[in-house]
NUFI-20133 format. One record per residue (C-alpha): residue in one letter; x, y, z. Coordinates in steps of 0.05 Angstrom, whole numbers, padded with zeros to 5 digits, always signed. Last residue first. Layout:
BEGIN
AXYZ ...
***
This chain:
BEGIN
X+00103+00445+00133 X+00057+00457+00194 X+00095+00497+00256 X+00067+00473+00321 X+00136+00458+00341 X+00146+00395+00388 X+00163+00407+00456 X+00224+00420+00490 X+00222+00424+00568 X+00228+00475+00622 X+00242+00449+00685 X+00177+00471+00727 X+00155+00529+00773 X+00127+00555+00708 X+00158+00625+00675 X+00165+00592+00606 X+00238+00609+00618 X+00281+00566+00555 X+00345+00539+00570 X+00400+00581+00548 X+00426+00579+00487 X+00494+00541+00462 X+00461+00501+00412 X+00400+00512+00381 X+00336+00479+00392 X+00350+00497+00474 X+00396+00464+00513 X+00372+00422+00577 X+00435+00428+00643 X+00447+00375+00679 X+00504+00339+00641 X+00533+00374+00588 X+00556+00298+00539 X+00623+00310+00513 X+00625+00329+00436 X+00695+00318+00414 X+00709+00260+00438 X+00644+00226+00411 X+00576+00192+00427 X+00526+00186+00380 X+00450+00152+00390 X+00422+00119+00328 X+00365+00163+00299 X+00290+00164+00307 X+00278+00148+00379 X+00331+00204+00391 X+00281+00266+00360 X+00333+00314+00371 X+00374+00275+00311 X+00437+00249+00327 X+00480+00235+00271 X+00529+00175+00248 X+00595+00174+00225 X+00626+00140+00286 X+00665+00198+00304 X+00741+00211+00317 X+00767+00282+00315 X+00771+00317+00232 X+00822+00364+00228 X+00818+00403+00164 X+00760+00458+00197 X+00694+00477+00183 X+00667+00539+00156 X+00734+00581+00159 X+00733+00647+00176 X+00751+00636+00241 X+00821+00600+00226 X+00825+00528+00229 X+00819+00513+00147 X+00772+00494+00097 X+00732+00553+00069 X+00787+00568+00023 X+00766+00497-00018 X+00715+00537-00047 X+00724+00511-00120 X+00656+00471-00112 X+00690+00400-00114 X+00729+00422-00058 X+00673+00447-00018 X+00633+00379-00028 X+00694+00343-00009 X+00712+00386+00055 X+00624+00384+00060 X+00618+00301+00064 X+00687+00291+00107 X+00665+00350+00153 X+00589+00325+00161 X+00608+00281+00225 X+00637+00337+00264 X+00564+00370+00268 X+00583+00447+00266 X+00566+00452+00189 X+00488+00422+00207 X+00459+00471+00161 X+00509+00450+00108 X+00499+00376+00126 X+00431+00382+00112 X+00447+00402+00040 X+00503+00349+00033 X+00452+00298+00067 X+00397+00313+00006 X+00453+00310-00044 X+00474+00241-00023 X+00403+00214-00017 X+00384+00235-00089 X+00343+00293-00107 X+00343+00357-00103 X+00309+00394-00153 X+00334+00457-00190 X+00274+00490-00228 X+00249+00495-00302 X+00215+00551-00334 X+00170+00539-00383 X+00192+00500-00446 X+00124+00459-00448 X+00079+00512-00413 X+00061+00529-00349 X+00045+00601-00334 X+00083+00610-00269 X+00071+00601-00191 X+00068+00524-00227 X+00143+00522-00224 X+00172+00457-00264 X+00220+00406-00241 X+00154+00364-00246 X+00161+00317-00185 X+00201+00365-00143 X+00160+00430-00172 X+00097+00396-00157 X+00117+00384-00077 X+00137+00454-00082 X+00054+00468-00098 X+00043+00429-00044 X-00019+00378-00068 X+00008+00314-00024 X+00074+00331+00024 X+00142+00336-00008 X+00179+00342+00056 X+00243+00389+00061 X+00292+00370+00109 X+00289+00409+00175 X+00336+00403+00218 X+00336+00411+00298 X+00400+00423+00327 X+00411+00482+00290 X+00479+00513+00313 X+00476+00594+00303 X+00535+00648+00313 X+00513+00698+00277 X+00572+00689+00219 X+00561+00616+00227 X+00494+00610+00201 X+00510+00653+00145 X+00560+00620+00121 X+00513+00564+00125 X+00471+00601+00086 X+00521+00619+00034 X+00537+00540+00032 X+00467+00520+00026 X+00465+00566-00037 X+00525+00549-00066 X+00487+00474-00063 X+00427+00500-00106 X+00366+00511-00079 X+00298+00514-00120 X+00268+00451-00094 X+00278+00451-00020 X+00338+00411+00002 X+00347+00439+00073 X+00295+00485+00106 X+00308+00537+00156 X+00278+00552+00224 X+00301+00620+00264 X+00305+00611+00336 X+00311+00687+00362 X+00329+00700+00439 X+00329+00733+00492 X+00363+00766+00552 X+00313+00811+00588 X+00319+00888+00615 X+00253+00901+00577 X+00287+00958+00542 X+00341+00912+00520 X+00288+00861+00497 X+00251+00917+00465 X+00315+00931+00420 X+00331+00861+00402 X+00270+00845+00375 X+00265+00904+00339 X+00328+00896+00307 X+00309+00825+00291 X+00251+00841+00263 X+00289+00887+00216 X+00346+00833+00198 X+00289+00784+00184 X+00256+00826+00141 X+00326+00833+00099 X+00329+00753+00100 X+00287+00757+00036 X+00201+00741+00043 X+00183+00667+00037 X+00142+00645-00034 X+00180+00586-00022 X+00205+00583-00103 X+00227+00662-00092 X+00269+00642-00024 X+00299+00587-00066 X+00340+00631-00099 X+00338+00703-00072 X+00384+00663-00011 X+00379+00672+00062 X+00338+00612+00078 X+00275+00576+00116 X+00261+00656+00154 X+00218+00613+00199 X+00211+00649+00271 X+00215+00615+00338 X+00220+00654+00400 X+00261+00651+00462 X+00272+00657+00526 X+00191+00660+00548 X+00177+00709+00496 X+00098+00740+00516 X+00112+00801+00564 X+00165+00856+00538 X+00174+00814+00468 X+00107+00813+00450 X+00089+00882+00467 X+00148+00914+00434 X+00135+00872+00372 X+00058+00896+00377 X+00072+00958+00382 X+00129+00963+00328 X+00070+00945+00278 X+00087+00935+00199 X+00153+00893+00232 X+00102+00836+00250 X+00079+00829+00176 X+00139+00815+00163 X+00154+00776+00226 X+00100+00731+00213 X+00107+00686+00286 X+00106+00610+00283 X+00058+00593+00336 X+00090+00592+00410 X+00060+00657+00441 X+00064+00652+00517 X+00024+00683+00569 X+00044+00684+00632 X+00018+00685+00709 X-00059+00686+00697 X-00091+00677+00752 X-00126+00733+00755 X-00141+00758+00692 X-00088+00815+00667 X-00048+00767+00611 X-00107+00758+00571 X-00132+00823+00567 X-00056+00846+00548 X-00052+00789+00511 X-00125+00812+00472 X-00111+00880+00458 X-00049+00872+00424 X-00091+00825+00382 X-00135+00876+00362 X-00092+00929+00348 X-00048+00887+00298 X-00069+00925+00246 X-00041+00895+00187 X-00105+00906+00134 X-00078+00868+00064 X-00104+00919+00007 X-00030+00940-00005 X-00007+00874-00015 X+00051+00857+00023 X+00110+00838-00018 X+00133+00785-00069 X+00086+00753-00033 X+00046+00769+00028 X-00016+00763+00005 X-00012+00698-00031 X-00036+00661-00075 X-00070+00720-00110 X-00134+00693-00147 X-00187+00772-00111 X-00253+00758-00131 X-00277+00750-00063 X-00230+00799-00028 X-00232+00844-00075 X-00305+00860-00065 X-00296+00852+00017 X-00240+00909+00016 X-00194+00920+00067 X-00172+00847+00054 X-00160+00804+00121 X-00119+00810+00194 X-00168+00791+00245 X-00113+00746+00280 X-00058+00733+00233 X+00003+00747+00282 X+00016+00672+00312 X+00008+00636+00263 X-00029+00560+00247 X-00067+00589+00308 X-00054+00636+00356 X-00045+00643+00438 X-00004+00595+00463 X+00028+00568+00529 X-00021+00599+00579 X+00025+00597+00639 X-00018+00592+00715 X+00005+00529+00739 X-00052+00489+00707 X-00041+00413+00717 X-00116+00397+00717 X-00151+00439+00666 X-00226+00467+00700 X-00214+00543+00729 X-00153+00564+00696 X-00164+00524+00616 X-00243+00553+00631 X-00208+00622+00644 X-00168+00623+00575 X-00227+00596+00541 X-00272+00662+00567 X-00228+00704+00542 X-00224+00672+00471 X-00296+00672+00470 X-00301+00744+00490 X-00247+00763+00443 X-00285+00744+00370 X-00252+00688+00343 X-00221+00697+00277 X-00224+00664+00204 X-00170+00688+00163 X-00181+00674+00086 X-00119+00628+00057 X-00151+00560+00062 X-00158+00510+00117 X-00130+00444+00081 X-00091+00468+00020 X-00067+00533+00053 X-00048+00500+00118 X-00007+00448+00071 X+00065+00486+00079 X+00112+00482+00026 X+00085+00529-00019 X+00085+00584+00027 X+00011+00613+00007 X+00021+00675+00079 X-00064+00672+00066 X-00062+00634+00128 X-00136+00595+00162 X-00157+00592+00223 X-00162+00637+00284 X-00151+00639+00358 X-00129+00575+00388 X-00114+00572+00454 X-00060+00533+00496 X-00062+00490+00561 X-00063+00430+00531 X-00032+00445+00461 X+00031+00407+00471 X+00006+00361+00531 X-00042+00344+00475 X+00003+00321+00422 X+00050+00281+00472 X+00002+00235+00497 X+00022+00212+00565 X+00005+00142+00582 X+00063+00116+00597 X+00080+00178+00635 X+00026+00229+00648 X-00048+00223+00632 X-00078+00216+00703 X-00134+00174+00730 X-00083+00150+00779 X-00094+00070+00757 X-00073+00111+00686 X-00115+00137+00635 X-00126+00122+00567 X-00199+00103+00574 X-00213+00170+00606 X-00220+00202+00541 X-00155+00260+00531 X-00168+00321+00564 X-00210+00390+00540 X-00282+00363+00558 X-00303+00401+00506 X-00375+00435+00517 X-00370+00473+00439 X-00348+00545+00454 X-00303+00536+00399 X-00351+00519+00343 X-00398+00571+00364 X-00349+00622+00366 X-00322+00614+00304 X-00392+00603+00279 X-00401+00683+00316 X-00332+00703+00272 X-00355+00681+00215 X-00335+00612+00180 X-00300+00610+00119 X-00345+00585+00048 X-00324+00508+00034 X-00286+00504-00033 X-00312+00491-00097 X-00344+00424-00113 X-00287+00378-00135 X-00314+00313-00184 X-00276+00256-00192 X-00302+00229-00257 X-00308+00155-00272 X-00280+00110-00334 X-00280+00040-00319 X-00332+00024-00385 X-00273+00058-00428 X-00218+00093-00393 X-00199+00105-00319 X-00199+00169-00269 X-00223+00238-00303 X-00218+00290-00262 X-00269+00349-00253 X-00265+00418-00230 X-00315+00465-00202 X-00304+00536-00203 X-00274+00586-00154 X-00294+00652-00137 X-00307+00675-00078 X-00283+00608-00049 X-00217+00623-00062 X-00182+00567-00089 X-00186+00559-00161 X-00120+00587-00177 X-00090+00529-00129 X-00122+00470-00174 X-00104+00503-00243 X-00036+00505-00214 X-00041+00441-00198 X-00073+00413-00266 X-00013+00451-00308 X+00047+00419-00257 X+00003+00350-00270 X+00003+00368-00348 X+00090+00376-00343 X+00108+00321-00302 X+00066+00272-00357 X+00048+00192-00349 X+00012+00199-00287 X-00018+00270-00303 X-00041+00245-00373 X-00078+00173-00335 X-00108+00217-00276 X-00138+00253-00324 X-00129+00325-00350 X-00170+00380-00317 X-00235+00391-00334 X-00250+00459-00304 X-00336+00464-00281 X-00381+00527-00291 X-00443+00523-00262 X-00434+00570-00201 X-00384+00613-00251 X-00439+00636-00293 X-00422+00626-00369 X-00395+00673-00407 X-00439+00695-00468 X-00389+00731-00507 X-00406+00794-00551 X-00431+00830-00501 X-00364+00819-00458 X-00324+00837-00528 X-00363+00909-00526 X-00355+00914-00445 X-00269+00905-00469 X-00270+00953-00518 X-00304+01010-00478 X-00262+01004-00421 X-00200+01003-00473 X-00233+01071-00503 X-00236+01104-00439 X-00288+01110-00399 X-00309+01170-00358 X-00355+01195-00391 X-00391+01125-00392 X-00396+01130-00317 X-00406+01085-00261 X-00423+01019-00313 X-00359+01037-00353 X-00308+01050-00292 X-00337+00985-00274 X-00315+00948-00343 X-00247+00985-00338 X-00227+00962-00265 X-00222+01023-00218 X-00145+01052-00212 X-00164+01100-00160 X-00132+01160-00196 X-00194+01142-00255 X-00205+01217-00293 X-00128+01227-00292 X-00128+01162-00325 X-00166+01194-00379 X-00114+01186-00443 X-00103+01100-00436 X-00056+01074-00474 X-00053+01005-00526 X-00011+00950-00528 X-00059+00902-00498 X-00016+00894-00429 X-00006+00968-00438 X-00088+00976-00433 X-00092+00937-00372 X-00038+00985-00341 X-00071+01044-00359 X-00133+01022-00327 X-00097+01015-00263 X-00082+00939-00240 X-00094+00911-00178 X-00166+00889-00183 X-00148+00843-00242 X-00206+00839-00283 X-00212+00757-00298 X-00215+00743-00368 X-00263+00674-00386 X-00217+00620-00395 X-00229+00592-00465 X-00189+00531-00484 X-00124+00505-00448 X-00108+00481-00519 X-00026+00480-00503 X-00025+00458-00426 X-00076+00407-00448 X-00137+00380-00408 X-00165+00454-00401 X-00224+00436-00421 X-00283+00490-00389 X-00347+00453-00387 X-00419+00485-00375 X-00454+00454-00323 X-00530+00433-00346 X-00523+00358-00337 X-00476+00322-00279 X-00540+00310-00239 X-00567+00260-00296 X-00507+00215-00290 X-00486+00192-00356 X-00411+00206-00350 X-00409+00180-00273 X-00393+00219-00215 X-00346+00204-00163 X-00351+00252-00103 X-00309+00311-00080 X-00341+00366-00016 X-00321+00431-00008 X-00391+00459-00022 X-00452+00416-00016 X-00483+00416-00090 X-00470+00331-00100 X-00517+00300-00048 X-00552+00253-00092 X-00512+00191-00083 X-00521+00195-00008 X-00594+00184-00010 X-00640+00236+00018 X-00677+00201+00080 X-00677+00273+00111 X-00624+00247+00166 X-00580+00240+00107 X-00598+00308+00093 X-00588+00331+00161 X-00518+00297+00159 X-00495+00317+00094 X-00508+00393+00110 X-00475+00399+00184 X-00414+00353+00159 X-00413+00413+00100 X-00409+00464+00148 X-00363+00435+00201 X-00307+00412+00148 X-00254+00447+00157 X-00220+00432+00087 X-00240+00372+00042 X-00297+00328+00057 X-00297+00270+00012 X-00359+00236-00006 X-00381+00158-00016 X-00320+00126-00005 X-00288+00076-00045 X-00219+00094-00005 X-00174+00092-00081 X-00222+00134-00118 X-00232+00183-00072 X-00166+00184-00050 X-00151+00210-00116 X-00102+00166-00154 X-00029+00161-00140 X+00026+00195-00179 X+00089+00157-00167 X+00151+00169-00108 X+00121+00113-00074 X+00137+00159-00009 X+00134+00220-00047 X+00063+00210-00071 X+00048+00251-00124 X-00031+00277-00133 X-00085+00259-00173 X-00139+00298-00138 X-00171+00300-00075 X-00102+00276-00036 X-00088+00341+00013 X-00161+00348+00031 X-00169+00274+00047 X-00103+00273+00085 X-00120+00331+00125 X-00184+00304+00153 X-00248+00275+00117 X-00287+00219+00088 X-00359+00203+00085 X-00375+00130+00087 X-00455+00119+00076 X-00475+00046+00112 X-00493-00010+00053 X-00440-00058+00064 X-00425-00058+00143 X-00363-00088+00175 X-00331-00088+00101 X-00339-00023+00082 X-00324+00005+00151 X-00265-00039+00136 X-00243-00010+00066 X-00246+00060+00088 X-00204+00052+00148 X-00151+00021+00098 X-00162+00086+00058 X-00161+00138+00109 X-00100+00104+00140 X-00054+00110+00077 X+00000+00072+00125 X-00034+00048+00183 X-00046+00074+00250 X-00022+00044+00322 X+00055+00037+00302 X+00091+00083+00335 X+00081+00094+00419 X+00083+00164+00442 X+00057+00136+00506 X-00018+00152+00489 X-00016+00163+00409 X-00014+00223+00373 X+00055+00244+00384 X+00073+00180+00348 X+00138+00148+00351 X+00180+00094+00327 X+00188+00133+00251 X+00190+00096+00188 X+00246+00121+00149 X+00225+00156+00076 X+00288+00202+00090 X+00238+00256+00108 X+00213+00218+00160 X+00153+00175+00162 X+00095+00150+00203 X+00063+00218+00215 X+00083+00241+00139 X+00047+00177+00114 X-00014+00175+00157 X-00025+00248+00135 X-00040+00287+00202 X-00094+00309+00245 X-00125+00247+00247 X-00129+00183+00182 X-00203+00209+00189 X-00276+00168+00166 X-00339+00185+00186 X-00385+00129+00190 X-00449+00142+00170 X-00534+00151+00176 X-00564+00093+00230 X-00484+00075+00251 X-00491-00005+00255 X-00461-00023+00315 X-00396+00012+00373 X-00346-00043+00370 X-00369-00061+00296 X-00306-00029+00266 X-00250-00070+00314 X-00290-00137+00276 X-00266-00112+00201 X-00195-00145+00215 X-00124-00134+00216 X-00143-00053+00227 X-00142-00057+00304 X-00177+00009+00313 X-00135+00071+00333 X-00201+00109+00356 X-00271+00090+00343 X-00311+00144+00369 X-00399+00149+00370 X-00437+00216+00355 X-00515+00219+00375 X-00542+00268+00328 X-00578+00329+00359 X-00546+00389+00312 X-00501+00407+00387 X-00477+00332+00380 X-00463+00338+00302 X-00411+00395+00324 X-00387+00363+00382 X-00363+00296+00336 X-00327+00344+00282 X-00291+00379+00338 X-00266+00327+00373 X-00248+00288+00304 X-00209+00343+00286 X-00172+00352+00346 X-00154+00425+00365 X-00215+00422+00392 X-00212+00379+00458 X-00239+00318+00477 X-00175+00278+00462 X-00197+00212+00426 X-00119+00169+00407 X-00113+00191+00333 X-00130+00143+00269 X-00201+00167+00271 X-00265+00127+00259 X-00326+00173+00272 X-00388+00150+00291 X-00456+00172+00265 X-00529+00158+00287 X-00506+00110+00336 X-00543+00058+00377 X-00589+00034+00435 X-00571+00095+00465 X-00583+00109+00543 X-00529+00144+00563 X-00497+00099+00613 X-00518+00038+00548 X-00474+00083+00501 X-00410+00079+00557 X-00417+00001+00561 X-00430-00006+00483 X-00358+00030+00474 X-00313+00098+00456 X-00374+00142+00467 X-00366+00219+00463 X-00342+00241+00522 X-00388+00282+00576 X-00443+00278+00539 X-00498+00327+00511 X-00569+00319+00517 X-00607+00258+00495 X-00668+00297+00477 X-00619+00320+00413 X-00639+00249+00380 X-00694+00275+00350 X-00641+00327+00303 X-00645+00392+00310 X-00676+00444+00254 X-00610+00471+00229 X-00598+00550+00233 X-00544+00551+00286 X-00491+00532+00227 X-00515+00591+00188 X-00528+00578+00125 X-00482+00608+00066 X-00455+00667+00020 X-00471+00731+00069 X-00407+00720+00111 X-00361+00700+00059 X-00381+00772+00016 X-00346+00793+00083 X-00389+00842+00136 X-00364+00784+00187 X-00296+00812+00195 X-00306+00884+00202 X-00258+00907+00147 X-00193+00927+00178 X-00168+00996+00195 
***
């Protein structure tokens, strides 16, 4: 069984969010929106606003928006929360809309990085925005968070700006920007704001703003957790932490050790060439220096050793311990340091034990430190609760209605009528992908609702969200199968540097009972009212396969046609650079999958997601998989093309051809980037090997390979020597993003809407309603 989630180390390491003294202002009550203009502050009687929030999203009440949550949060504390959504940014006049905040604007680019919402993989600026009423393009600005920076700045001089949202967390440190395909400074540096809130951010938003409140000036908050700053060499509050230089991937200096809680005691003393006569004595594999402090009789001589050298060194507490990484100026100028400073950066992740660190930005009489507190401490399951239960108004702000008072149509927004009538059960993924940024932003410790409050959301969505037919379209999170799922052991848990738990394989102190979520569809799907429940996060089908009953349950009642998995490839190669389990896990969940949809007397389907053109894959490799592909008998209609988003550790690998999952050192090993727009299309063409406007590009690719045998008209053969007329071009799913194609030989299937793949069905999401597509909630 699992660890009772809120008996954590986590639990026990910070204030309450309830505990705050509120705020004056908190005699104000709540609102029904938060304030988009004077008009709506005057109905509430405000003469001004103690905060407001300047977001690059159109304002949806509802809290899978950042902003949304953020603003209800400093509500319940008794601020008085003010939005400026999509502002004009031409000018500093769009920022003044709402006064002089009385404590600080709180600055967002929204729930994405400006650049990966306005751009495609291809670095081609997309004409849509799922964000914005209409799906219109062209409301934010490119590095949003630091051109909304600048104007608050400019609108009013001396008012705090504390920065937040994915694209702060992702861009804390020096980090390589694909789109001007450089190292850019931190944003912290580059926005001129005061503090950076990296991660979810409720407790440290919470912290600032009473202290604010307090009269405590913004330069001297520097202790809140998961927070950055700049910090001057002769600033007083810098004194007193003891500095760890690891500047150089050769003269790393002193690390203290850190006991590996996997290891036996004989394998700690084979790493130091020496063996270990008592481990009969210690079956349970204890670390040496605890084995020691239980029992001298029962140490060995290694155990013995290594609390002798621990006297000897005076190693200094880790709460005042801070890792200079090299500069901004040595990562710039140097792949190999900026692979060393992001691994550095990912092993000093968990908040149970991770240090400061410190960048150096500038020389001379610029020179300023960027200084990363460690990260935020996870909420427990009653903050969960708390933040969740929050009085949402659950719809987009009346502002961006129609003369109906509805949101459909023109003024549709396509991000909410996505998660509208879904519910979001945890936070967090400990699966460390290193493509995905859920890791970097939320962190890798699962942080779960308790079921009442997720109960009583799923009857608030029936009794108050217009539209409701009776289908719950999601129940999970950034996955679907995470819920409650966590260390067995608290101890390890907090000490524990793993990036992933998952990865090579699962770790045997991961808990994967998935008794508790079982428990909570089948609650779910019995209120009245309830017609369906749906599941469309990404789904861990490894950890999935670890519980038959929960496969068996979500495939009887919760696949609507078809569910979405992410195997992203078949091959050892790049599989082992994505930290992504082999293709044999998917061959077991697919066996199960298969089997309960029989049993269930249903016809369904798995849509497994691959990647193109991660670093890592060769082109034999793209080629196997699209053998693969066409072996079970899959199109992909939707491609992914891998996206070197800010801080990904695969995002290092492309800029550094070097793999920071390993000791980095100057001849460390190297890995296979793709680069180049031809090689990018070959590798998308392989997934796309059905498209007849990728045969000229593969029947030269395959030629030049030596597998010219795959040409040919037979079955066996990937594609075939006939090539029918086309115009060359490709038509993406997303059509406002790609020129519309038209050929012979792929006549238009009038009234009748495929699926992501192909030759599938249409999906049943049991609704009275066509069924329609809608964007994946999958993060990358």
């Amino acid at each position: 069984m699992n660890a009772p989630v809120d008996v954590s180390f986590f639990a026990r390491a910070a204030k309450p969010l309830t505990s705050y003294r509120k705020y004056w202002a908190a005699r104000f009550g709540t609102s029904k929106f938060l304030p988009m203009s004077r008009a709506e502050m005057d109905k509430l009687g405000w003469d001004s606003c103690d905060v407001i929030i300047v977001t690059g999203d159109a304002y949806v009440d509802h809290p899978s928006f950042g902003m949304s949550v953020i603003g209800r949060m400093l509500e319940m504390q008794g601020f008085r929360v003010g939005i400026i959504a999509q502002p004009d940014w031409q000018s500093a006049d769009p920022f003044k809309a709402l006064g002089k905040p009385n404590l600080f604007f709180g600055v967002t680019s929204g729930n994405m990085d400006s650049m990966i919402n306005r751009y495609t993989a291809d670095r081609k600026i997309r004409s849509d925005d799922a964000y914005t009423p209409g799906d219109v393009g062209g409301k934010r600005p490119d590095r949003a968070a630091i051109v909304y920076s600048q104007r608050c700045r400019e609108a009013y001089k001396d008012v705090p700006i504390v920065l937040g949202g994915i694209e702060g967390s992702l861009r804390r440190i020096a980090h390589y920007d694909y789109w001007s395909d450089k190292v850019r400074r931190s944003v912290v540096v580059d926005a001129k704001c005061d503090l950076l809130l990296y991660g979810n951010a409720e407790r440290a938003i919470v912290e600032v703003a009473h202290r604010l409140a307090a009269k405590e000036p913004v330069q001297s908050i520097t202790d809140v957790r998961g927070t950055a700053f700049i910090r001057r060499s002769d600033d007083p509050t810098g004194r007193d932490w003891v500095e760890i230089n690891s500047t150089s991937v050769d003269a790393p200096g002193r690390v203290e050790s850190h006991i590996n809680p996997y290891q036996t005691t004989s394998e700690q003393a084979a790493e130091q060439g020496a063996t270990c006569s008592k481990d009969d004595a210690n079956p349970q594999g204890v670390p040496a220096e605890a084995v020691v402090k239980m029992s001298p009789s029962l140490g060995d001589a290694l155990a013995r050793s290594q609390a002798r050298e621990l006297a000897k060194i005076k190693v200094p507490p880790r709460d005042r311990s801070v890792i200079r990484l090299p500069s901004f100026e040595q990562v710039k100028s140097d792949p190999v340091l900026y692979a060393h400073a992001n691994r550095v950066l990912h092993l000093e992740t968990n908040p149970g034990n991770a240090r400061a660190l410190v960048q150096a930005h500038g020389e001379g009489v610029t020179a300023r430190d960027v200084w990363i507190n460690p990260p935020p401490i996870p909420l427990t399951t009653a903050e969960m609760d708390t933040v969740f239960d929050l009085p949402y108004a659950r719809s987009p702000h009346p502002a961006y209605a129609d003369e109906n008072g509805s949101h459909d149509g023109a003024t549709k927004i396509p991000a909410w009528e996505m998660i509208r009538f879904s519910v979001n059960i945890m936070r967090g993924c400990f699966g460390g992908c290193t493509f995905c940024s859920i890791t970097e932003h939320e962190g890798r410790i699962i942080q779960s609702r308790s079921e009442e409050s997720i109960i009583k959301e799923v009857e608030d969505i029936r009794d108050k969200v217009k539209g409701f037919t009776g289908t719950i379209s999601d129940l999970g999170g950034p996955t679907a199968n995470m819920y409650r799922l966590g260390c067995k052991s608290p101890e390890i848990e907090a000490a524990c540097r793993k990036p992933s738990c998952v990865y090579p394989g699962i770790c045997s102190n991961l808990g994967t009972n998935h008794d508790p979520l079982i428990k909570i569809y089948r609650r779910a799907r019995a209120l009245k009212g309830i017609k369906k429940i749906l599941i469309g996060s990404g789904l861990r089908y490894d950890l999935a396969v670890q519980s038959p009953e929960y496969v068996k349950e979500l495939v009887t009642h919760h696949v609507g046609g078809y569910l979405k998995i992410a195997p992203e490839h078949t091959e050892q190669g790049p599989l082992t650079k994505m930290m992504k389990p082999g293709i044999g896990s998917y061959d077991k969940f697919k066996t199960l999958f298969e089997k309960f949809s029989a049993e269930a007397g249903k016809k369904q389907y798995l849509i497994p997601y691959f990647i193109a053109a991660h670093p890592g894959t060769s082109d034999e490799d793209m080629m196997n998989l699209a053998l693969w592909l066409k072996k079970n008998g899959f199109r992909a209609d939707q491609v992914q093309t891998f996206y070197p988003s800010p801080m990904a550790t695969a995002t290092t690998m492309y800029h550094s051809g070097k793999n920071p999952l390993r000791k980095i050192t100057r001849d460390s090993e190297t890995v296979d980037i793709v680069r180049g727009d031809r090689r990018r299309r070959l590798h998308k063409a392989f997934l796309r090997y059905h498209d007849a406007n990728n045969w000229p590009l593969l029947r030269d690719a395959l030629k030049t390979m030596g597998r010219a045998d795959l040409i040919g008209n037979g079955k066996h053969h990937l594609i075939p020597t006939y090539q029918p007329m086309t115009d060359g071009g490709y038509e993406s799913a997303r059509k406002k993003n790609s020129t519309t194609v038209t050929t012979k030989s792929s006549p238009v299937t009038k009234g009748r809407l495929l699926t992501q793949h192909t030759g599938l069905p249409p999906r049943d999401n049991g609704s009275a309603k066509s069924p329609v597509n809608k964007p994946s909630r999958k993060v990358r």
